[in-house]
Backbone as CSV, one residue per row, in Angstrom:
resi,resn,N_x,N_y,N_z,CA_x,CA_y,CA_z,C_x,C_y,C_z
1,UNK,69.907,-207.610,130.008,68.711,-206.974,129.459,68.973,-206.621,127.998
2,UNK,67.922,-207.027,127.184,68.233,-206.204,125.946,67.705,-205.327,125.238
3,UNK,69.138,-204.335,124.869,68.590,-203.187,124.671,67.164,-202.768,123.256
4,UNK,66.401,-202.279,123.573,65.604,-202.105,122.851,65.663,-200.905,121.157
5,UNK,66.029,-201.346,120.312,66.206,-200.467,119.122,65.470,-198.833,119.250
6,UNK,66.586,-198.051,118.220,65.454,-196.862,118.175,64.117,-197.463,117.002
7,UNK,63.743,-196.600,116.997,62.087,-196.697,116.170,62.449,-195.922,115.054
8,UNK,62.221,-195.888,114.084,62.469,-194.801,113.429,61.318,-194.789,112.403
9,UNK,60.219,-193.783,112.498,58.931,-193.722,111.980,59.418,-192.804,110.560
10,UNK,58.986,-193.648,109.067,58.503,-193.286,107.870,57.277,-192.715,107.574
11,UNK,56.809,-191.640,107.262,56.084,-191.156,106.358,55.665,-191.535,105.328
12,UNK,54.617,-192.370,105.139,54.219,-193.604,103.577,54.508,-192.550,102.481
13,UNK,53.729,-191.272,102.676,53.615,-190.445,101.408,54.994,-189.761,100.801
14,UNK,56.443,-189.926,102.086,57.444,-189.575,101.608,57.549,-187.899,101.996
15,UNK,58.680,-187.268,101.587,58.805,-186.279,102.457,57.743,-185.096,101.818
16,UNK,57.224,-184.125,102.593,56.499,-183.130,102.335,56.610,-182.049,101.269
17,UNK,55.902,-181.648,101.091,56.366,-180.514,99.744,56.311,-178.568,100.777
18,UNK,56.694,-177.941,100.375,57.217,-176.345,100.997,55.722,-176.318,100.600
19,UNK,55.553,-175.182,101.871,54.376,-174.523,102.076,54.191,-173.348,101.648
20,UNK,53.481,-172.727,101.333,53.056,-171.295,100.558,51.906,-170.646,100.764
21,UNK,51.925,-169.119,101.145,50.792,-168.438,101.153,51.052,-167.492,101.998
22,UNK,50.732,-166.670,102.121,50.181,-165.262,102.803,49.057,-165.779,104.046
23,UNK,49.813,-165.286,105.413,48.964,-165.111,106.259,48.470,-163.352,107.035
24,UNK,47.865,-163.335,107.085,47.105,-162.513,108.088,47.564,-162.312,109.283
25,UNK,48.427,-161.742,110.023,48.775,-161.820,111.832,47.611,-160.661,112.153
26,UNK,47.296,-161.148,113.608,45.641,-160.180,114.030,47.020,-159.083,114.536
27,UNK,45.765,-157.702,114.707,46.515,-156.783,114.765,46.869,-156.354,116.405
28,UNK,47.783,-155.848,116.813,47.931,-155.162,118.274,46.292,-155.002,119.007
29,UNK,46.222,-155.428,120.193,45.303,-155.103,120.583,45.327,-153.596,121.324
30,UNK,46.564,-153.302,122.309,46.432,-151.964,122.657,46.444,-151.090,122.046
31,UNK,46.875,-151.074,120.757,46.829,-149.945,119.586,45.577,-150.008,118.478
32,UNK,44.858,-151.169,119.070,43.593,-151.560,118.623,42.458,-150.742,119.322
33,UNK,42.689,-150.501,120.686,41.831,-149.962,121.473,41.745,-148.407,121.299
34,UNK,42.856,-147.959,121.562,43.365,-146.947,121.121,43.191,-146.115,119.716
35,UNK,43.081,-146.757,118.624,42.660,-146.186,117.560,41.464,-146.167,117.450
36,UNK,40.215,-146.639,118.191,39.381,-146.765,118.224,38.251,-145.566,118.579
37,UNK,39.136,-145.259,120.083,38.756,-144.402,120.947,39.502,-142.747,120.530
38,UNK,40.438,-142.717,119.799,40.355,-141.260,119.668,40.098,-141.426,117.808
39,UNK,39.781,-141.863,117.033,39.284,-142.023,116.375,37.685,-141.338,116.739
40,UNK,37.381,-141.785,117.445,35.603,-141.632,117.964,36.016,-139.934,118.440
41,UNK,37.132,-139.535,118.642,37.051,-137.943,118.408,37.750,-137.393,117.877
42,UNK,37.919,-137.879,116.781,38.147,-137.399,114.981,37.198,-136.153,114.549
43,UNK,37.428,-135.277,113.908,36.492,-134.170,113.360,36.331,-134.728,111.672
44,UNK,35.615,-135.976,111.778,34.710,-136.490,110.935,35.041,-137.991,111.131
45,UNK,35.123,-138.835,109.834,34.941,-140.492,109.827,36.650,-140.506,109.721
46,UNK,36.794,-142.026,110.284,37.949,-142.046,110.355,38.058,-143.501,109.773
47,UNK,39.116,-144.521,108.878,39.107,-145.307,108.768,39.872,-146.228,109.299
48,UNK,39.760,-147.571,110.395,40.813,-148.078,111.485,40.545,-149.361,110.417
49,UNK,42.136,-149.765,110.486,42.112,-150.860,109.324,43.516,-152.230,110.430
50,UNK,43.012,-153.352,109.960,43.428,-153.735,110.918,43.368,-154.402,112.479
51,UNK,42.403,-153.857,113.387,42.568,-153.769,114.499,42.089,-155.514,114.471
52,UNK,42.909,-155.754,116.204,42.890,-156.695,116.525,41.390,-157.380,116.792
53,UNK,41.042,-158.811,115.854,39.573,-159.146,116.052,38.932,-160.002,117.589
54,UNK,39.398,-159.236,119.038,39.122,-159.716,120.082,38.278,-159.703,120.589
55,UNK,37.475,-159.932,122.077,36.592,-159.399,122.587,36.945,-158.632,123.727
56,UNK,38.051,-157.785,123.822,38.489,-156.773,124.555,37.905,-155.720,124.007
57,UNK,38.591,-155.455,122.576,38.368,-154.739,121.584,37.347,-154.500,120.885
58,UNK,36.637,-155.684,120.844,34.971,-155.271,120.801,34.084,-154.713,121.404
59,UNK,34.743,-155.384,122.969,33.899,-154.327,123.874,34.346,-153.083,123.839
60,UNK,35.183,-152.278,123.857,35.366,-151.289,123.517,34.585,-150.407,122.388
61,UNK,34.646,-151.053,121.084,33.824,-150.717,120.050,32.151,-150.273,120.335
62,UNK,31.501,-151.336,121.089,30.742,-151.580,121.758,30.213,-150.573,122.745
63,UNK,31.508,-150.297,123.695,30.785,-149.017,124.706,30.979,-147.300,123.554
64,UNK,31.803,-147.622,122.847,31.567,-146.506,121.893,29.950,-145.993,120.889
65,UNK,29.872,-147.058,120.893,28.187,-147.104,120.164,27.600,-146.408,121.014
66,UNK,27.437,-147.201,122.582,26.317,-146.571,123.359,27.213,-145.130,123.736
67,UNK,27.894,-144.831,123.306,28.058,-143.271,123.464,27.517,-142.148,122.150
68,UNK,27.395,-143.322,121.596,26.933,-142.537,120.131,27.172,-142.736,118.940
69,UNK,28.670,-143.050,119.234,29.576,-143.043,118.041,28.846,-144.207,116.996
70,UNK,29.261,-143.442,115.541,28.735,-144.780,114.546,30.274,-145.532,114.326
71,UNK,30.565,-146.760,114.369,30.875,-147.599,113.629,30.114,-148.696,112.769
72,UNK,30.884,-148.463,111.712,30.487,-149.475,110.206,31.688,-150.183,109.942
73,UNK,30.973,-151.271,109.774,31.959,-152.733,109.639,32.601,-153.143,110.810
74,UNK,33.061,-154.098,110.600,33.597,-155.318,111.444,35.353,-154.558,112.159
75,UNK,35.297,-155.085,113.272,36.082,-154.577,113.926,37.413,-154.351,113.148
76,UNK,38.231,-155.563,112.600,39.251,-155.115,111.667,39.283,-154.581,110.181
77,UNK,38.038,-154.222,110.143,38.141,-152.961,109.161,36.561,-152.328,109.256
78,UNK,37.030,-150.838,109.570,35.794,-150.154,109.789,35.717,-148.418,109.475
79,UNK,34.910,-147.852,109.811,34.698,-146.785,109.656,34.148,-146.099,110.836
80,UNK,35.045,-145.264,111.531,34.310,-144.122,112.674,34.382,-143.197,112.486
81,UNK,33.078,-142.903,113.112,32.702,-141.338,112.475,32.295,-140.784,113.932
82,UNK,32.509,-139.437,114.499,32.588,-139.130,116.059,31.127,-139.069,116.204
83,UNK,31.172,-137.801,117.777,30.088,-137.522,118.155,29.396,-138.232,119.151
84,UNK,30.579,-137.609,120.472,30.230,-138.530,121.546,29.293,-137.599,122.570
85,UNK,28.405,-138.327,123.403,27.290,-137.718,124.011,27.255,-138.594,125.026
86,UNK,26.322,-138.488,126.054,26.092,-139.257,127.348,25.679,-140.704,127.109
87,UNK,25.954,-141.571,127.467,25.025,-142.777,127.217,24.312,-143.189,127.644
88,UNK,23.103,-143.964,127.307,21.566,-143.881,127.776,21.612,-145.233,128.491
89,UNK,22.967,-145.576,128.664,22.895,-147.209,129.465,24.190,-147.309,129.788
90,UNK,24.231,-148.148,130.924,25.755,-149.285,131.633,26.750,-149.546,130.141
91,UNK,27.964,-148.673,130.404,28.864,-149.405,129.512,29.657,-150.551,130.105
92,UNK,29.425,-151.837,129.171,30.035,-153.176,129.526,31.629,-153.255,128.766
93,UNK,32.424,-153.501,129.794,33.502,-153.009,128.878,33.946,-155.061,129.477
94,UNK,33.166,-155.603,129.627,34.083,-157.579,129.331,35.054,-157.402,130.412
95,UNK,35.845,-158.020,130.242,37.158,-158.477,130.737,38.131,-157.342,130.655
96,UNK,37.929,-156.054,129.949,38.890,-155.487,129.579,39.588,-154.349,130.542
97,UNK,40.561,-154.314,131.096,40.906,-153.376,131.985,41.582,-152.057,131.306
98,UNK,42.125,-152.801,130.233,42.364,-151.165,129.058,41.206,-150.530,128.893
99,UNK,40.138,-151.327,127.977,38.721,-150.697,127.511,38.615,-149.500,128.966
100,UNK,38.021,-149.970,129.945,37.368,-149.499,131.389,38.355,-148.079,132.004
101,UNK,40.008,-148.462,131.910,40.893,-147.691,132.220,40.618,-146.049,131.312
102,UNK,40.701,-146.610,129.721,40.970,-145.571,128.796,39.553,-145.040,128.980
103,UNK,38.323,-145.741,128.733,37.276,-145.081,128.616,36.540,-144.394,129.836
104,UNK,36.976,-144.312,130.974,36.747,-143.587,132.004,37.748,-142.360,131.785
105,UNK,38.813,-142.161,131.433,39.593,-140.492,130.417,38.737,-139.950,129.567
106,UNK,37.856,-140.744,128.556,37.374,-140.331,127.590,35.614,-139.529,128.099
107,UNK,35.529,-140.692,129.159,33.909,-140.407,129.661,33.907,-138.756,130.618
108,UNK,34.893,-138.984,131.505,35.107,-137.547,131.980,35.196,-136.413,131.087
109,UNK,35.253,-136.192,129.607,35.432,-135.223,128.966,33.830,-134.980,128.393
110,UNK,33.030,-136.090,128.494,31.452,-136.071,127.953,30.391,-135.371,129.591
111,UNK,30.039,-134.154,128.870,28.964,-133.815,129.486,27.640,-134.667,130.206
112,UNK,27.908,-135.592,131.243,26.508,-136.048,131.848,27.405,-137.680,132.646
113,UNK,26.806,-138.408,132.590,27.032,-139.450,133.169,27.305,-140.919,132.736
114,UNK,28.334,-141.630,133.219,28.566,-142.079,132.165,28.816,-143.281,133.337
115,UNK,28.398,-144.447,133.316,29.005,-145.752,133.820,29.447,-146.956,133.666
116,UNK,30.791,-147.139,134.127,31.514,-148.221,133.431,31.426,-149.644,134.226
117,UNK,31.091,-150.255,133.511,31.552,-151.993,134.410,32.158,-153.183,133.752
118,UNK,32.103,-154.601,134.205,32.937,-155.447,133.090,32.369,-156.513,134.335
119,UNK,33.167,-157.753,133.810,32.465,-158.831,134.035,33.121,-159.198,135.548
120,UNK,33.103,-159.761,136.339,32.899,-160.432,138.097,35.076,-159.886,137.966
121,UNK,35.848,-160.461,137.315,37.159,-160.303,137.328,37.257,-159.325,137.116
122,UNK,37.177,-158.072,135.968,37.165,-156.772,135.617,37.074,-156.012,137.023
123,UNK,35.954,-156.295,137.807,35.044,-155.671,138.911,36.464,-155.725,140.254
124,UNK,37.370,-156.772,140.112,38.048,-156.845,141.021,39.153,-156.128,140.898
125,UNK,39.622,-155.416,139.276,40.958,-154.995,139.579,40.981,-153.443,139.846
126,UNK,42.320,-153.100,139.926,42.282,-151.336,141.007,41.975,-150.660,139.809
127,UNK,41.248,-149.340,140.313,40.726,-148.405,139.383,41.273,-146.540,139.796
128,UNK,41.282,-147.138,140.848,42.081,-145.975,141.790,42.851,-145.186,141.302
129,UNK,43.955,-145.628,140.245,45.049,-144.844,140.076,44.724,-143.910,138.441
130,UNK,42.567,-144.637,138.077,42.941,-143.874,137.310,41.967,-142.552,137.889
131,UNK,41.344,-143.076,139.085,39.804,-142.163,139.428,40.853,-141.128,140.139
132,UNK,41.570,-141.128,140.786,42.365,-140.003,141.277,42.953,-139.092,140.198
133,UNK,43.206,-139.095,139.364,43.717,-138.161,138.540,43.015,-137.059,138.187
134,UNK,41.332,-138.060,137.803,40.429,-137.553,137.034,39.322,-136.515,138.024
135,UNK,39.344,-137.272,139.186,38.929,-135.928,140.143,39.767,-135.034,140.341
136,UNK,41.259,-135.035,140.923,41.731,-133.607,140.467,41.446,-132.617,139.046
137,UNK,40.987,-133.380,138.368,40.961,-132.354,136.493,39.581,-131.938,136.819
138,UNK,38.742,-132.611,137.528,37.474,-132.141,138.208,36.239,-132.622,137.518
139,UNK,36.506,-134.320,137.293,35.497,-134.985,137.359,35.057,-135.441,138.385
140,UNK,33.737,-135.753,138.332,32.770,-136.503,139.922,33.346,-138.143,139.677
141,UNK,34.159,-138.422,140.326,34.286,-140.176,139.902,33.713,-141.010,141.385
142,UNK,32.856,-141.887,141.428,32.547,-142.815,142.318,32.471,-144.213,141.821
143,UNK,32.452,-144.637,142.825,32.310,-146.683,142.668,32.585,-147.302,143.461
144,UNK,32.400,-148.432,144.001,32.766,-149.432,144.924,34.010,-148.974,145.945
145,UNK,34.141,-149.555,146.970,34.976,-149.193,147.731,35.976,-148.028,147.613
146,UNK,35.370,-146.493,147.160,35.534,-145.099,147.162,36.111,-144.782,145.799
147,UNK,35.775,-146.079,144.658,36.139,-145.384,143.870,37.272,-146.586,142.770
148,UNK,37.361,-147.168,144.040,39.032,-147.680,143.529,38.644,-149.386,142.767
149,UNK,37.182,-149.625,143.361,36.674,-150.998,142.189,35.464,-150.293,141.042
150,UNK,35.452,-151.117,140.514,34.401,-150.884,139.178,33.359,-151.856,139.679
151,UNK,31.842,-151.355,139.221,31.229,-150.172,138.687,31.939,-148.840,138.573
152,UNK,32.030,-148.243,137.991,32.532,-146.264,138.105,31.500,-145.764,137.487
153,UNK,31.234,-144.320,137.843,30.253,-143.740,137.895,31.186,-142.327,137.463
154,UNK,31.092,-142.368,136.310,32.167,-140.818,135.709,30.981,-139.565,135.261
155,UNK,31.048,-138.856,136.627,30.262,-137.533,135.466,31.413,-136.342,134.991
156,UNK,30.993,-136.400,133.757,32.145,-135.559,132.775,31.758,-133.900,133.018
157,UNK,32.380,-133.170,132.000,32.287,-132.040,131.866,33.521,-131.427,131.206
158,UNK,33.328,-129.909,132.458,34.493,-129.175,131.836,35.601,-129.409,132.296
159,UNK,36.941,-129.603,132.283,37.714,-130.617,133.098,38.954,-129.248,133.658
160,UNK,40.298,-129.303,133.931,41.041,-128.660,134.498,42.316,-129.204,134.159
161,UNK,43.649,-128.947,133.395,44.475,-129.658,133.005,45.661,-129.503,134.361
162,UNK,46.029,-130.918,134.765,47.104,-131.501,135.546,48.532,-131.460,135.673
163,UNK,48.914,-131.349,136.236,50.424,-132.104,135.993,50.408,-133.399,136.861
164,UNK,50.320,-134.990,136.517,50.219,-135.945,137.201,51.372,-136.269,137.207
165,UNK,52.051,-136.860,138.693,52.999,-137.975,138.977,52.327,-139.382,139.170
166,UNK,52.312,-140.489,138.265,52.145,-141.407,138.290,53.020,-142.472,139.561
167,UNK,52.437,-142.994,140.080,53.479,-143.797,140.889,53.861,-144.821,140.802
168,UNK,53.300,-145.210,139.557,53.811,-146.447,138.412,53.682,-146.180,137.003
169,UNK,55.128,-147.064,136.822,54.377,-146.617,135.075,53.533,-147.471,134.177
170,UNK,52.591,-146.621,134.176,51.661,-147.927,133.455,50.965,-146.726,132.093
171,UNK,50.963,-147.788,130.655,50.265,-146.609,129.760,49.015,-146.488,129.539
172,UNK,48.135,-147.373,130.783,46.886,-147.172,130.673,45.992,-145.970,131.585
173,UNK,47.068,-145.902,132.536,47.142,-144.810,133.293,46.861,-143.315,132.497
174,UNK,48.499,-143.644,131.735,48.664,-142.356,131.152,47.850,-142.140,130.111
175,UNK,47.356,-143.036,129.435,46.254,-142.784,128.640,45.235,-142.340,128.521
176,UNK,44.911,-142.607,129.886,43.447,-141.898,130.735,43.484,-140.870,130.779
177,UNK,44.723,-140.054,131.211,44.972,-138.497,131.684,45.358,-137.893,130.457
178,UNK,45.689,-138.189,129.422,45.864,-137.860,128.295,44.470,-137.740,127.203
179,UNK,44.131,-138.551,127.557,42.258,-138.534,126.616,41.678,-137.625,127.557
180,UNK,41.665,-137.278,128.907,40.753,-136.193,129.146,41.553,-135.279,129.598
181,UNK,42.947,-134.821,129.144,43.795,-133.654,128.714,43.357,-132.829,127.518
182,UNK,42.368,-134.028,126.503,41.736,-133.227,125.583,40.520,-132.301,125.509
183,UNK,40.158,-132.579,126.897,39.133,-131.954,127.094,39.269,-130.621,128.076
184,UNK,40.832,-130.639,128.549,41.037,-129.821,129.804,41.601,-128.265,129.546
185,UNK,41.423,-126.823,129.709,42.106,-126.383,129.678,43.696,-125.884,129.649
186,UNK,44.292,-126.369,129.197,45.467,-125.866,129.677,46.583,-126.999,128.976
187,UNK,47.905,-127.351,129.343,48.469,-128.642,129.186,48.613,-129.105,130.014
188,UNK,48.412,-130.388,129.796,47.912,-131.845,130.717,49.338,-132.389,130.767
189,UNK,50.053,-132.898,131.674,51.146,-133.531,131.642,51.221,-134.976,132.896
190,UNK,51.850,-135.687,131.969,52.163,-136.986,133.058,53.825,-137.468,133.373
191,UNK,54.040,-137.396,134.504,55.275,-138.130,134.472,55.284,-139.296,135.459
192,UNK,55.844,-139.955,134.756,56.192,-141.620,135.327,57.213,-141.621,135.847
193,UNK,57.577,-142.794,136.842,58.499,-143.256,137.197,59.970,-144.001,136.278
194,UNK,59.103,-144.496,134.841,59.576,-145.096,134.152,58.753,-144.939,133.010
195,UNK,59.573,-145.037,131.239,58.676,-144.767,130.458,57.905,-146.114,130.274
196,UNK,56.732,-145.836,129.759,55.964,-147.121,129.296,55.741,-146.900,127.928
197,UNK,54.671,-147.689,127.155,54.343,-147.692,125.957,53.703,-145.970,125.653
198,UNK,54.214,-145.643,124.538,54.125,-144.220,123.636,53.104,-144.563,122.718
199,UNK,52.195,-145.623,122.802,50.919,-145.684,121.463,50.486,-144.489,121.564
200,UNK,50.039,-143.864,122.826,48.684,-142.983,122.487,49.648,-141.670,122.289
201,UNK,50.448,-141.148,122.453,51.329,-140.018,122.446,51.477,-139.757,120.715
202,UNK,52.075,-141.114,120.136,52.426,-141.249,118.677,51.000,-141.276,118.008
203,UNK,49.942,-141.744,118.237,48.969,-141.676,117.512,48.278,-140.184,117.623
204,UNK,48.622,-139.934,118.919,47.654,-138.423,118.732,48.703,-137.196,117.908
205,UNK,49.686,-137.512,117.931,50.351,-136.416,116.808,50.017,-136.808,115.945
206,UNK,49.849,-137.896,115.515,49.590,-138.129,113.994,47.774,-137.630,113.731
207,UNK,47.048,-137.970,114.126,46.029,-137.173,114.627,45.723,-135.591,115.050
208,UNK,46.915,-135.102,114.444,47.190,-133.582,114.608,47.198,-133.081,115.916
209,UNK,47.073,-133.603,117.029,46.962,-133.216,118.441,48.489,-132.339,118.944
210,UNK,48.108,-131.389,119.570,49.283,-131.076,120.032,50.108,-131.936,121.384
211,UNK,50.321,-132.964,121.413,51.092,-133.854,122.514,52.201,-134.509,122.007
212,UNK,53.003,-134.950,123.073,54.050,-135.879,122.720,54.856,-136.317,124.352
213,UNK,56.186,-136.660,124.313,56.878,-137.097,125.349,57.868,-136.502,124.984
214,UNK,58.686,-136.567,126.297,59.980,-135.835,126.882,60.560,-136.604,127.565
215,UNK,61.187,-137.608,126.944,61.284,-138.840,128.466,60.612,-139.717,128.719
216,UNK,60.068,-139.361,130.463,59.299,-140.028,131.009,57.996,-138.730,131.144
217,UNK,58.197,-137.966,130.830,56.760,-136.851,130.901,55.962,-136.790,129.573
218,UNK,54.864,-137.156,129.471,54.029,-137.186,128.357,52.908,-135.793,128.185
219,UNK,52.884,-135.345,127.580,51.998,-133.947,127.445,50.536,-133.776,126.222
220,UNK,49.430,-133.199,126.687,49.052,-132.999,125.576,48.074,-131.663,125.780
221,UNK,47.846,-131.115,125.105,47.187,-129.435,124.961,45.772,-130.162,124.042
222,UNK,44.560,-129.404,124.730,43.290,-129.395,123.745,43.419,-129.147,122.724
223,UNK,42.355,-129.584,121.449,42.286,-129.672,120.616,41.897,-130.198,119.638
224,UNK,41.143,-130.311,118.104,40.639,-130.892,117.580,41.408,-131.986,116.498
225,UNK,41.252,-132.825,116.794,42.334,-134.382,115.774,41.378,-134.249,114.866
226,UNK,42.125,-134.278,113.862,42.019,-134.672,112.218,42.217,-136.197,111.804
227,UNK,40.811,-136.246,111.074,40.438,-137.538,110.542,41.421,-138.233,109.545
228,UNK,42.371,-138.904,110.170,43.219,-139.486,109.111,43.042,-140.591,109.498
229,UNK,43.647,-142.093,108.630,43.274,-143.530,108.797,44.304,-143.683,109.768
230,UNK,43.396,-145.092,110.169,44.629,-145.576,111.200,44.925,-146.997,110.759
231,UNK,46.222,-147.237,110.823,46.601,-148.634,110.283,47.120,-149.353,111.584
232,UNK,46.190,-150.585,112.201,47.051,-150.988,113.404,48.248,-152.218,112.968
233,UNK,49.119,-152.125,113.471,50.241,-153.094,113.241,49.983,-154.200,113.379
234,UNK,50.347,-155.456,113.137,50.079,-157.208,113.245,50.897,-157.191,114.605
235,UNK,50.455,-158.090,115.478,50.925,-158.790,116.823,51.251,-159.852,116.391
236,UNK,52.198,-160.659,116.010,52.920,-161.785,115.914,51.766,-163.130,116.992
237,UNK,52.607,-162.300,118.216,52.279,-163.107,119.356,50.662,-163.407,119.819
238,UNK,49.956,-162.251,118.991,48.458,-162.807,119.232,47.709,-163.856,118.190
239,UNK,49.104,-164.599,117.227,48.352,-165.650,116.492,48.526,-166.463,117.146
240,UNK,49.273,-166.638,118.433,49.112,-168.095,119.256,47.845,-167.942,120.036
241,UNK,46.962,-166.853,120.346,45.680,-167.081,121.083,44.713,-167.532,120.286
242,UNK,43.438,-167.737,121.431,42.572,-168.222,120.923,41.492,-167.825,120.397
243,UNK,41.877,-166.031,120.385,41.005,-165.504,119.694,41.214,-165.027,118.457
């Protein structure tokens, strides 16, 4: 048999010249969401620069409107200014299980009724671990199979601050119990099994909040956050998606 040569493919134009320029990496999406939402309870406008340009994160933006909140401009660079109130319609929070997670913490701290949903997949994942918390702090939480699928049905108010044992560590969890720690008498505390992500802990000190971590126990005391900018970090890894 004979053996067949390698190939060896030329380039007509000859070898390439170095590439140059400044790119853009989109920004974190969970710290996207996140600056978003306590931003929206800032004691005035807040400027989020950055945030990741998704449609997680939009929806989020999105159920913030129908709560009241103004945002101006485009998701990675904008302006929020608070002033959250009941919403006069279904918040669609997409695909997003952060959006739905965090903003059911945030909705329990708003006086009246507030309901969350997302699209046929959203609807299927557990909600449970965050609706239990939030009825002990002494919100009304209902929805689909007692609670634990979405639709949710959050009526807010005056809330009651916790000490939660998480039975996983997850920081969307703790995020939840931490956004309506701001609304609760007393200090709100979470401890995990294991630590998870510290976004919302680090952003709300910087936000003047009295919270932080100890470990695996995350804490935060009521109080009013101060309008300072938020700069979200670049995600490397979200320039390989497709959004």
């Amino acid at each position: 048999m004979t053996a067949v040569p390698d190939t060896v493919v030329v380039h007509p134009l000859g070898p390439g010249r170095a590439l140059g320029g400044r790119v853009r990496v989109p920004g974190d999406k969970s710290v996207s969401h996140r600056a978003f939402l306590l931003a929206a309870l800032a004691d005035g406008a807040v400027a989020v620069r950055g945030a990741a340009p998704s449609g997680d994160v939009a929806a989020t933006v999105g159920c913030l409107r129908a709560l009241g909140v103004t945002v101006d401009g485009d998701v990675s660079d904008a302006v929020v200014g608070g002033g959250i109130s009941e919403p006069a319609d279904v918040l669609d929070c997409g695909n997003s299980g952060t959006a739905l997670r965090l903003l059911a913490g945030l909705c329990a701290t708003v006086d009246g009724l507030s309901v969350l949903t997302g699209d046929a997949s959203l609807r299927r994942r557990p909600m449970g671990r965050v609706a239990a918390p939030l009825r002990r702090m002494g919100a009304r939480v209902d929805g689909r199979r007692g609670g634990r699928h979405a639709p949710l049905a959050v009526r807010g108010g005056r809330l009651r601050a916790i000490e939660h044992r998480s039975p996983v560590a997850s920081a969307q969890v703790k995020s939840c119990v931490l956004l309506a720690g701001l609304g609760a008498g007393g200090t709100t505390t979470v401890t995990e099994p294991a630590t998870s992500r510290d976004h919302t802990e680090r952003m709300l000190a910087w936000l003047g909040a009295d919270a932080g971590r100890d470990g695996a126990v995350a804490w935060v005391r009521p109080g009013p956050l101060r309008a300072r900018p938020l700069w979200v970090p670049a995600d490397p890894s979200s320039a390989a998606g497709s959004e």
